[in-house]
C-alpha positions as CSV (number, residue, x, y, z in Angstrom):
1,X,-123.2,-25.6,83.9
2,X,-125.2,-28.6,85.8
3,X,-123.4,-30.9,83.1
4,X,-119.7,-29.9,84.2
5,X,-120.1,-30.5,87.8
6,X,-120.4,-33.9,87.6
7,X,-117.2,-34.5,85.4
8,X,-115.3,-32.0,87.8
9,X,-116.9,-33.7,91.6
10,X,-115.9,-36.9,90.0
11,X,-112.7,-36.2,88.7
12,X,-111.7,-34.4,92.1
13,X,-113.2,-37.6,94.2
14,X,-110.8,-40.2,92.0
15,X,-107.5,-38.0,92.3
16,X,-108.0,-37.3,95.8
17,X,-109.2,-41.0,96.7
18,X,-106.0,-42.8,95.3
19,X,-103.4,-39.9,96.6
20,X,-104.7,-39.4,99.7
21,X,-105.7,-43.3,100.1
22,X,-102.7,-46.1,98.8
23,X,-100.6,-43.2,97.3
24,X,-100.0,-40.9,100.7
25,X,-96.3,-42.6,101.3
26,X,-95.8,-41.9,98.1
27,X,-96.5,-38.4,97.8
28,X,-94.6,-37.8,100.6
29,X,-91.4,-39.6,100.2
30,X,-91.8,-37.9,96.4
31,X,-91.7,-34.2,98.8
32,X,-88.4,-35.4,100.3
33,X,-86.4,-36.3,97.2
34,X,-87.2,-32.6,95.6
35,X,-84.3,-31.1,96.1
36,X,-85.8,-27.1,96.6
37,X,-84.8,-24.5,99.4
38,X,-86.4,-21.0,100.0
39,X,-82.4,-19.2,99.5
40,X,-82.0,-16.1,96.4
41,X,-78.6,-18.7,95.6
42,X,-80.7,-21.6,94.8
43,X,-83.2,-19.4,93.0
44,X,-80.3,-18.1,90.9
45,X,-79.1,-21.0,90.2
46,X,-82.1,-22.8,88.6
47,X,-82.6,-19.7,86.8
48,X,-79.2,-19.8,85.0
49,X,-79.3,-23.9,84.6
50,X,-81.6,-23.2,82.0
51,X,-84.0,-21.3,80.0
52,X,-86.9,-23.3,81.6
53,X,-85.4,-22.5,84.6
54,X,-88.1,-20.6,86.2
55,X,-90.7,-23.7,85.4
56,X,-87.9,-26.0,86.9
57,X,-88.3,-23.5,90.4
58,X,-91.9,-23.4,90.2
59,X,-92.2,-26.9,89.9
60,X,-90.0,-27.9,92.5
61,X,-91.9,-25.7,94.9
62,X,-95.0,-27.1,94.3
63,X,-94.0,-31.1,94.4
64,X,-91.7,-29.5,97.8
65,X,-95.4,-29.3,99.3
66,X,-95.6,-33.1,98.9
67,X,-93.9,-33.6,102.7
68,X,-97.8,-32.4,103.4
69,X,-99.3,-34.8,101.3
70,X,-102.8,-33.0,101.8
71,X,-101.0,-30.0,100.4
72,X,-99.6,-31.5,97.6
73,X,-102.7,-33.3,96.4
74,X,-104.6,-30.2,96.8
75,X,-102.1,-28.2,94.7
76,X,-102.0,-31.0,91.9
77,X,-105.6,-31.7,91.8
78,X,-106.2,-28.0,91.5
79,X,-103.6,-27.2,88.7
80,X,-105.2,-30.4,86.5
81,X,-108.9,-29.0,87.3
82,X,-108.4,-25.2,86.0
83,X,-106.4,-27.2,82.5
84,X,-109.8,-28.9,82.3
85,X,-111.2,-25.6,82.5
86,X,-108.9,-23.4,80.9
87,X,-109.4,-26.2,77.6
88,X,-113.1,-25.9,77.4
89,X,-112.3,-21.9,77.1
90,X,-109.7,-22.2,74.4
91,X,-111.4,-24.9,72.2
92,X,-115.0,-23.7,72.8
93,X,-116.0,-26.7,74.0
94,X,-119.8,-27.2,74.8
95,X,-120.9,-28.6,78.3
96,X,-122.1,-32.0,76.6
97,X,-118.7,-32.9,74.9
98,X,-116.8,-31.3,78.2
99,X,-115.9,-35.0,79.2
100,X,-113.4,-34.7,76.6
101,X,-111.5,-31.7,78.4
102,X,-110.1,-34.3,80.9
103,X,-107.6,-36.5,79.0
104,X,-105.1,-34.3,79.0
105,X,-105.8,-33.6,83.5
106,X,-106.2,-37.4,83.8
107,X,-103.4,-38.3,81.5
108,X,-100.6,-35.7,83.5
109,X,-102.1,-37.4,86.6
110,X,-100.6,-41.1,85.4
111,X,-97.0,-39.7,84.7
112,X,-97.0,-38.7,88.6
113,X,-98.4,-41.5,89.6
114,X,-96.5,-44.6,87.8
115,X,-93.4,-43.9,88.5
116,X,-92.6,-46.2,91.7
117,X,-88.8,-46.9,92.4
118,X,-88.0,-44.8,90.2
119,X,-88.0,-41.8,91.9
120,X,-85.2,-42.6,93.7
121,X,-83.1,-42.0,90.6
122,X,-85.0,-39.4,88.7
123,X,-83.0,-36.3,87.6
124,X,-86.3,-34.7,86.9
125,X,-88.5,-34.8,90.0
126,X,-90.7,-32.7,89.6
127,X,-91.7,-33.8,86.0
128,X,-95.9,-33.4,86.3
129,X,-95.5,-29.8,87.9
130,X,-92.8,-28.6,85.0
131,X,-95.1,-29.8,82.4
132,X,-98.3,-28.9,84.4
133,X,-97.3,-24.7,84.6
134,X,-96.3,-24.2,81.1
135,X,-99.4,-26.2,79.6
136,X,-102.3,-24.2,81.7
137,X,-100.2,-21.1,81.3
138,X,-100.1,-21.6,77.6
139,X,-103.5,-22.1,77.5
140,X,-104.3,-19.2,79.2
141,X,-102.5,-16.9,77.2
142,X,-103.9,-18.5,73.9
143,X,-107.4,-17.5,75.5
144,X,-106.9,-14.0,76.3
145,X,-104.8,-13.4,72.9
146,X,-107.8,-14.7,71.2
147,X,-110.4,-12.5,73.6
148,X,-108.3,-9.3,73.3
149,X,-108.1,-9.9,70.0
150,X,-112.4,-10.3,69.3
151,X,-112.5,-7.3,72.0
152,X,-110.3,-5.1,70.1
153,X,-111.7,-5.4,66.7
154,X,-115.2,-5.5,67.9
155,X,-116.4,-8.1,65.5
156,X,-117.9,-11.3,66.4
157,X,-118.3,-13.9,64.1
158,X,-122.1,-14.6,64.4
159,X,-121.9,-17.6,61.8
160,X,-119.4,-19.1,64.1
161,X,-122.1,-18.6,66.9
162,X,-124.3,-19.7,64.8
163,X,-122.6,-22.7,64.0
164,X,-121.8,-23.2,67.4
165,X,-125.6,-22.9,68.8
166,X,-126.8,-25.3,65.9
167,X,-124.0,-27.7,67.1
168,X,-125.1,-27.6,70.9
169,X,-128.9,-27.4,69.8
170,X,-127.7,-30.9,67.9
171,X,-126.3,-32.5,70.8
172,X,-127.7,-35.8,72.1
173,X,-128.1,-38.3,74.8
174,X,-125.7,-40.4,72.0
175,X,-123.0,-37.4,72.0
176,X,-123.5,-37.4,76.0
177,X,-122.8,-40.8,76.5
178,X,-119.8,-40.4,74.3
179,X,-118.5,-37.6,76.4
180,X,-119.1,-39.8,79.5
181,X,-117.9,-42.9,77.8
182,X,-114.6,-41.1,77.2
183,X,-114.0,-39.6,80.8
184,X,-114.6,-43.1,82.4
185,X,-111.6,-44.9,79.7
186,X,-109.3,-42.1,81.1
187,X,-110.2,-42.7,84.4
188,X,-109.5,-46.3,84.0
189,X,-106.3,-45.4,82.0
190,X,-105.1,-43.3,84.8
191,X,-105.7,-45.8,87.2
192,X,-104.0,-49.2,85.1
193,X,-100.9,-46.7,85.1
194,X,-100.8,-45.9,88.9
195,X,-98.4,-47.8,90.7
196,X,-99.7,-50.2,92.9
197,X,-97.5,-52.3,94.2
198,X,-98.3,-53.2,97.8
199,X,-94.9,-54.1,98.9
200,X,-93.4,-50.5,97.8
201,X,-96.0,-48.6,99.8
202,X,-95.3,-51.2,102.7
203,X,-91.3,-50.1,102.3
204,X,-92.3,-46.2,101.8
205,X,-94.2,-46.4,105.2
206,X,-91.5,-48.4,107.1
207,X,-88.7,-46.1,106.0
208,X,-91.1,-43.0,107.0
209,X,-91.9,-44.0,110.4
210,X,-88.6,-45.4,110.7
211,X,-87.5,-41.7,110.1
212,X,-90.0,-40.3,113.1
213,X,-88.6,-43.0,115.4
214,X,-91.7,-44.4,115.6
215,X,-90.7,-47.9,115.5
216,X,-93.7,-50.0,116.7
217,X,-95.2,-48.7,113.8
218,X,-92.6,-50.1,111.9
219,X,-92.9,-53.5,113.3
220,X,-97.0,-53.4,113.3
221,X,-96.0,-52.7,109.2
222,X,-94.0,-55.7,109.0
223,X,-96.6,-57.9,110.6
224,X,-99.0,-56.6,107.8
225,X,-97.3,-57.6,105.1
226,X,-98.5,-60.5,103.3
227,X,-96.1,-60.8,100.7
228,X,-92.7,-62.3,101.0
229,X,-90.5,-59.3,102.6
230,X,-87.9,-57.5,100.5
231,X,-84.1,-57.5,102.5
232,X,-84.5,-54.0,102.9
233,X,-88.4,-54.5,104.9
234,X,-85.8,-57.4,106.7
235,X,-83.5,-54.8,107.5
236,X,-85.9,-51.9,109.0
237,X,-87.6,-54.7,110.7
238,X,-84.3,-55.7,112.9
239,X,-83.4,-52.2,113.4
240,X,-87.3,-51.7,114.9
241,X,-86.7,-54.6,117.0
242,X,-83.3,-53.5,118.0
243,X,-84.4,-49.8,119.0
244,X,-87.7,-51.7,121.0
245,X,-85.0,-53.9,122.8
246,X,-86.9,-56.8,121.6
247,X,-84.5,-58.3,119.4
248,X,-83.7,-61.4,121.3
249,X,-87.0,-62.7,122.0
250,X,-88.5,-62.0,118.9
251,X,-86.2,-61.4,115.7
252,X,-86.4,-64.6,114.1
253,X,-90.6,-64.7,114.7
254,X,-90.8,-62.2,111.8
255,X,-90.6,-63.5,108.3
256,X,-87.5,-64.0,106.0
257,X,-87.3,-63.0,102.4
258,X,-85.1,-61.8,99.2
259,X,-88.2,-61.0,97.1
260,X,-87.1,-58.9,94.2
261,X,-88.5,-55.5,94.3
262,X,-91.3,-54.8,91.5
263,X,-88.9,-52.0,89.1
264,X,-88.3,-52.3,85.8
265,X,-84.7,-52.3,86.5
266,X,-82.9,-54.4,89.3
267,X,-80.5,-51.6,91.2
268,X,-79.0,-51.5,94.5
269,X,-82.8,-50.5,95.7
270,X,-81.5,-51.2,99.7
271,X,-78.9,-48.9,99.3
272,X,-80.4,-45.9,97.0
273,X,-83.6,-46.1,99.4
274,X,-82.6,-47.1,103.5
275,X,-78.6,-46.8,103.3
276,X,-78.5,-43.6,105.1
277,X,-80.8,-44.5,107.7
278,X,-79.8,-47.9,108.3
279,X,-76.0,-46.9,108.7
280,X,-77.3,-43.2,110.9
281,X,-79.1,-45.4,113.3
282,X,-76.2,-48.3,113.1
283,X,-73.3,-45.9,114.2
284,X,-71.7,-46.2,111.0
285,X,-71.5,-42.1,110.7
286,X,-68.8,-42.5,108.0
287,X,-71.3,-44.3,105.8
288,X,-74.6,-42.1,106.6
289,X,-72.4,-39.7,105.4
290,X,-70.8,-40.8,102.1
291,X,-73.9,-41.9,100.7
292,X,-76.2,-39.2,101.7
293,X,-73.2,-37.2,100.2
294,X,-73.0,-38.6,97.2
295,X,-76.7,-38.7,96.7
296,X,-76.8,-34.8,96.8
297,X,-74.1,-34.3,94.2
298,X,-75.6,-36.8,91.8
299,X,-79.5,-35.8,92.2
300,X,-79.2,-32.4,94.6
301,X,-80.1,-30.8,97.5
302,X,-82.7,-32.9,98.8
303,X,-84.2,-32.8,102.0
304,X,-83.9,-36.4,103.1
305,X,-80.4,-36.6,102.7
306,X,-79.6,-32.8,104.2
307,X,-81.3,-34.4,107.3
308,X,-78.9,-37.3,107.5
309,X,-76.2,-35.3,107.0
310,X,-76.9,-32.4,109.8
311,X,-77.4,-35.5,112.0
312,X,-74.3,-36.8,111.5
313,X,-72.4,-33.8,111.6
314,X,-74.8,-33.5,115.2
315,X,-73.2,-36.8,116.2
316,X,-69.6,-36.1,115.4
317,X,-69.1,-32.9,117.1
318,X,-68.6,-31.1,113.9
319,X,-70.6,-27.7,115.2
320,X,-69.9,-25.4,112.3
321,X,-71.0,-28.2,109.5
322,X,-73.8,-29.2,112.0
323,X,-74.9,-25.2,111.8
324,X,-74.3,-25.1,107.6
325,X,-76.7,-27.8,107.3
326,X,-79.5,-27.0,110.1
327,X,-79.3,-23.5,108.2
328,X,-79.5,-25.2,104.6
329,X,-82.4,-27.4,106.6
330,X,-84.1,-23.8,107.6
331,X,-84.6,-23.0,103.7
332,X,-86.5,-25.6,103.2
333,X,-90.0,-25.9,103.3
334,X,-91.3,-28.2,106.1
335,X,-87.7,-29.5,107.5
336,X,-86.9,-26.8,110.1
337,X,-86.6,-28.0,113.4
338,X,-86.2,-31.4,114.5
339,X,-83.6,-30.6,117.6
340,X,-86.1,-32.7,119.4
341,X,-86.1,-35.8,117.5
342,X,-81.8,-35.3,117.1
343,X,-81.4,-35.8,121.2
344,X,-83.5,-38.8,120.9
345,X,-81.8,-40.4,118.0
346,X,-78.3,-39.8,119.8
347,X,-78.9,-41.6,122.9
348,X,-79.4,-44.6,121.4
349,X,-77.1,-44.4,119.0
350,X,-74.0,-42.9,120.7
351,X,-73.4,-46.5,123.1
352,X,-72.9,-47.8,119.1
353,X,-69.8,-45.1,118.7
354,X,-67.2,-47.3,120.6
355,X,-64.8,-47.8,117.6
356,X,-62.9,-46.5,115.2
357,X,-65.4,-44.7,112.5
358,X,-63.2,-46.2,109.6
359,X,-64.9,-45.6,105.9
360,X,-63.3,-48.8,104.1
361,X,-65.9,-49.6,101.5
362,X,-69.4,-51.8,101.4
363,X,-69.6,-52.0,97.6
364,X,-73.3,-51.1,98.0
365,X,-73.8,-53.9,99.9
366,X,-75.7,-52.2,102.8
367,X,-77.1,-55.2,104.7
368,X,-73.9,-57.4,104.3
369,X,-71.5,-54.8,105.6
370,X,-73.4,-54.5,108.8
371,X,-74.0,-58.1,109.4
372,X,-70.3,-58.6,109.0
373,X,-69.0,-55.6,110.6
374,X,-71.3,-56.4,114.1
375,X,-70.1,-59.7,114.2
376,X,-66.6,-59.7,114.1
377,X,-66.9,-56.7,116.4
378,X,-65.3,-57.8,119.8
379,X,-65.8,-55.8,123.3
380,X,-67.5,-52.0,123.1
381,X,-70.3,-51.2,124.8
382,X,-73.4,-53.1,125.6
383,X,-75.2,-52.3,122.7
384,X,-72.5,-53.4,120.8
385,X,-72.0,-57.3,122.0
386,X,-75.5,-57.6,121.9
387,X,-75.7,-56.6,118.2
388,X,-72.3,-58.8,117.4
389,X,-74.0,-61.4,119.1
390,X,-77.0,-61.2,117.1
391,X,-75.2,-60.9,113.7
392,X,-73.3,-63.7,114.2
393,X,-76.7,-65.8,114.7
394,X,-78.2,-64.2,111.8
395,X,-74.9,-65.1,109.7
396,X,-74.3,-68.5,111.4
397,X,-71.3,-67.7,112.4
398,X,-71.4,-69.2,115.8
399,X,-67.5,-69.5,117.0
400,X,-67.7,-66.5,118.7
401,X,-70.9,-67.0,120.6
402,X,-70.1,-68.0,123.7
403,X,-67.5,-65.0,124.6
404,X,-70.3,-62.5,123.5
405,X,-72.9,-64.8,125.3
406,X,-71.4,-64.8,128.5
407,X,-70.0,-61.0,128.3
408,X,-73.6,-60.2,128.2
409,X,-75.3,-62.7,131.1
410,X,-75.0,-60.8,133.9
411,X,-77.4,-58.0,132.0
412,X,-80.1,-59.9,131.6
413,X,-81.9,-58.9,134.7
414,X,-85.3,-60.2,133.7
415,X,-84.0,-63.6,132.1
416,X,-82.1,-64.3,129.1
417,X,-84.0,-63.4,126.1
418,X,-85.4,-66.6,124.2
419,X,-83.5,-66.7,120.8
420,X,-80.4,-66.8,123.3
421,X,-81.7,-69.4,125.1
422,X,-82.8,-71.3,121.6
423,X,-79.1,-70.9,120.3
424,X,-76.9,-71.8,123.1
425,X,-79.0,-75.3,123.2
426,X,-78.8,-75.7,119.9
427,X,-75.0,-74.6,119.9
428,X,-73.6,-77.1,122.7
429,X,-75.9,-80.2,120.7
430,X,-74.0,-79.4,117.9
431,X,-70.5,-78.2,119.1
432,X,-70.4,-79.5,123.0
433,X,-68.0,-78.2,125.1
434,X,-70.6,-75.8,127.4
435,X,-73.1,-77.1,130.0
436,X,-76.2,-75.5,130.0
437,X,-77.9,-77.3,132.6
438,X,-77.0,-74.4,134.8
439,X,-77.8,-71.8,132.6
440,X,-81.2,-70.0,133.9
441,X,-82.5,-71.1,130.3
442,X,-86.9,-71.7,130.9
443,X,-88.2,-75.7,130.8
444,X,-90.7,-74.1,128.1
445,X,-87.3,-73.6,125.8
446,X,-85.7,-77.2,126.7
447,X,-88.8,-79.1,125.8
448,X,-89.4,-77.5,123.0
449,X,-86.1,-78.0,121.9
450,X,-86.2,-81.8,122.9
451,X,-89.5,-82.2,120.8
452,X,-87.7,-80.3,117.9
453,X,-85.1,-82.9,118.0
454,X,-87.5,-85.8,118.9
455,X,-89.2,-84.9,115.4
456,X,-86.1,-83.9,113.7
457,X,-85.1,-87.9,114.4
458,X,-88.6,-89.4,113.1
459,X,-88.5,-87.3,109.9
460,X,-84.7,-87.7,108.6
461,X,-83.3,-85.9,105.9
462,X,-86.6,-85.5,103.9
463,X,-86.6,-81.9,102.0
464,X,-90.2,-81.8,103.4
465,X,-88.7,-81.3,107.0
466,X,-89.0,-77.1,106.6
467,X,-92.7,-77.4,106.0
468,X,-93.9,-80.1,108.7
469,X,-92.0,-78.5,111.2
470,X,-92.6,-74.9,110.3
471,X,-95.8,-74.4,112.3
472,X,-94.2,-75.3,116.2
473,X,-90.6,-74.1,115.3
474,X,-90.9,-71.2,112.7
475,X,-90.9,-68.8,115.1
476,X,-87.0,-70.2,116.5
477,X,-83.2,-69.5,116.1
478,X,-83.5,-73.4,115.5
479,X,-86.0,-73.6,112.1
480,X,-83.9,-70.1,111.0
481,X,-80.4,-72.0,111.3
482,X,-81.7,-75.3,109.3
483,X,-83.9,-74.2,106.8
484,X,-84.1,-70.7,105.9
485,X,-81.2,-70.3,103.7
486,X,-80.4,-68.5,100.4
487,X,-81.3,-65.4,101.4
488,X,-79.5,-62.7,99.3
489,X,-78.4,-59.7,101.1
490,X,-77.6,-56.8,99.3
């Protein structure tokens, strides 16, 4: 007894340290892509789909119970544990050699938790759970077949218990060590085949606190990241700084980047993971809509994308589909009422409704859509010039910035934010036409600029420029419009 609970304390203190630690995103963005609801239709259904339909249910309930990561581990954790068990029982294993009795727990564990961006396009979700159920049940029933059966024919096979007590009474430290040598390579096993890809748990946790509005959190995230940002961080990052209303002062002081995301296949990853969001909280409804659409026919009913589409419906007036899908919402496990966050989300984003909702088509290209579609977007609301006026700095398209610029003066009651400042500067060096002189623009913006062109004048054309001038200017519209270029959007 005194052997086993070493095997089982340790066992329970790896799982629970790596989901509950690096892998908590993870868990619960894997809770909100199981497509499971509480109604006797979908119970039917999965029943019908397939004679392993009632493992299919059970297991879509359980991984459901990700959204509470706690919950989820818990449940997991516990399931691999009684396997453990429920294999010592079956095979008769002694405590010394009960190391063994955790490959199996250890190696279920790894096929949860390697499976990164791919669970975005998994038709099989809930894969550890379906083949978790059937495997301790069929242990089980192997064990009480073969105790009924000993029961029943009241005969006990003392040379077998013989054999088994000269076996244990032959057990060694060597045998022990063995035992513990084996448990530790499985632990190690299970942890080379856990994702661990920094930059995917730094996307999961943008996207999820994107999703609670909480979008300093979101920008704290970005200023974390170490790595050269993915577009899609880019995009969540804007959208933070656009929802904080700090987008002109400090949008171009947050890193750049087109890193490739770490799958073993190169999809539309932008699109399959944020287009939903992005468009929702963009005021592109028709958009939200389609793909979040299209997601549930191809991979089902899953939470995330029932949430984007009762908010839309929310946002478009459209009271009876709003009620179908806050009822389908009702039937799930944890998503049941969010009326709270909805208000929220619409004042913001109902000042970004001032056009024609027209569904033309993005070919999957999320970020390049929106930059384009906010700046050649003329008049609107507020909200809207300001984000034409940033997209068209972000895309360099600067023919139209003086309209939007001036449209938008008079509502700058605390000053003109200073990327503005930076670009209409940099704008009338390069163009003329426009004097700024007047223009409320700060002397800690003109001499800057002045030295930027003072150095810009000593160094020349060198390739070098980027990286001399990067510590003063990185943080500028100037350094973004000269040297960051060849950024892929997608």
């Amino acid at each position: 007894m005194l052997k086993r609970i070493p095997y089982t304390l340790a066992f329970l203190i790896i799982a629970l340290y790596v989901m509950m630690g690096p892998l908590q995103p993870y868990l619960l963005e894997t809770g909100q892509l199981t497509p499971f609801l509480t109604t006797p239709v979908f119970f039917r259904e999965t029943l019908i789909a397939s004679s392993w339909g009632l493992f299919y249910y059970v297991a879509w309930f359980l991984q459901a119970c990700m959204v509470k990561p706690w919950v989820g581990a818990l449940l997991l954790v516990t399931l691999l544990t009684a396997i453990a068990y429920a294999t010592r029982w079956v095979l008769r294993v002694s405590d010394t050699w009960f190391g063994l009795c955790w490959i199996i727990p250890f190696f279920f564990l790894s096929t949860y938790t390697e499976i990164g961006y791919e669970i975005y396009v998994s038709k099989k979700p809930a894969f550890v759970f379906f083949v978790v159920t059937p495997v301790l049940l069929g242990l089980l029933l192997v064990g009480s077949i073969r105790w009924l059966w000993i029961l029943l024919k009241h005969q006990h096979d003392v040379r077998q218990g013989k054999t088994r007590q000269r076996f244990s009474r032959s057990a060694n430290l060597a045998s022990y060590v063995l035992s513990i040598v084996v448990f530790a390579a499985m632990g190690y096993y299970f942890w080379g085949k856990t994702y661990q890809d920094l930059t995917f748990f730094n996307i999961l946790e943008m996207k999820q606190a994107a999703e609670r509005n909480d979008w300093q959190r979101v920008l704290a995230l970005a200023r974390e990241n170490k790595a050269v940002p993915t577009r899609l961080q880019v995009c969540l990052t804007r959208l933070a700084l656009y929802k904080t209303g700090q987008m002109g002062d400090q949008l171009f002081a947050y890193p750049e980047g087109s890193a490739n995301y770490n799958a073993p296949v190169q999809r539309q990853w932008l699109r399959l993971i944020g287009a939903p969001l992005l468009y929702y909280h963009y005021g592109k409804l028709g958009f939200a809509y389609r793909w979040a659409m299209e997601d549930i026919v191809e991979y089902g009913m899953r939470p995330a994308d029932l949430r984007i589409l009762h908010r839309v419906a929310m946002l478009n007036g459209e009271e009876t589909l709003a009620e179908k899908y806050a009822k389908a919402l009702q039937h799930t496990l944890f998503y049941h009422d969010e009326g709270t966050r909805i208000k929220q989300e619409a004042q913001t984003i109902r000042p970004l409704l001032n056009y024609t909702d027209q569904l033309d088509g993005d070919d999957g290209l999320v970020e390049f859509y929106l930059l384009q579609s906010f700046a050649l977007t003329d008049g609107g609301s507020r909200e809207m010039v300001e984000l034409s006026l940033m997209c068209s700095l972000i895309t360099k398209q600067l023919d139209g910035f003086w309209p939007r610029f001036m449209a938008l003066l008079p509502t700058w009651k605390e000053g003109i934010p200073r990327h503005y400042q930076e670009a209409a500067l940099m704008i009338t060096q390069l163009q003329g036409g426009m004097e700024t002189s007047q223009l409320p623009i700060s002397d800690e913006v003109r001499q800057r600029f002045d030295r930027l062109v003072e150095a810009s004048a000593q160094l020349g054309d060198d390739a070098s420029n980027a990286y001399r001038l990067r510590p003063e200017f990185g943080d500028t519209y100037w350094y973004y419009y000269f040297f960051v270029e060849g950024m892929k959007t997608n």
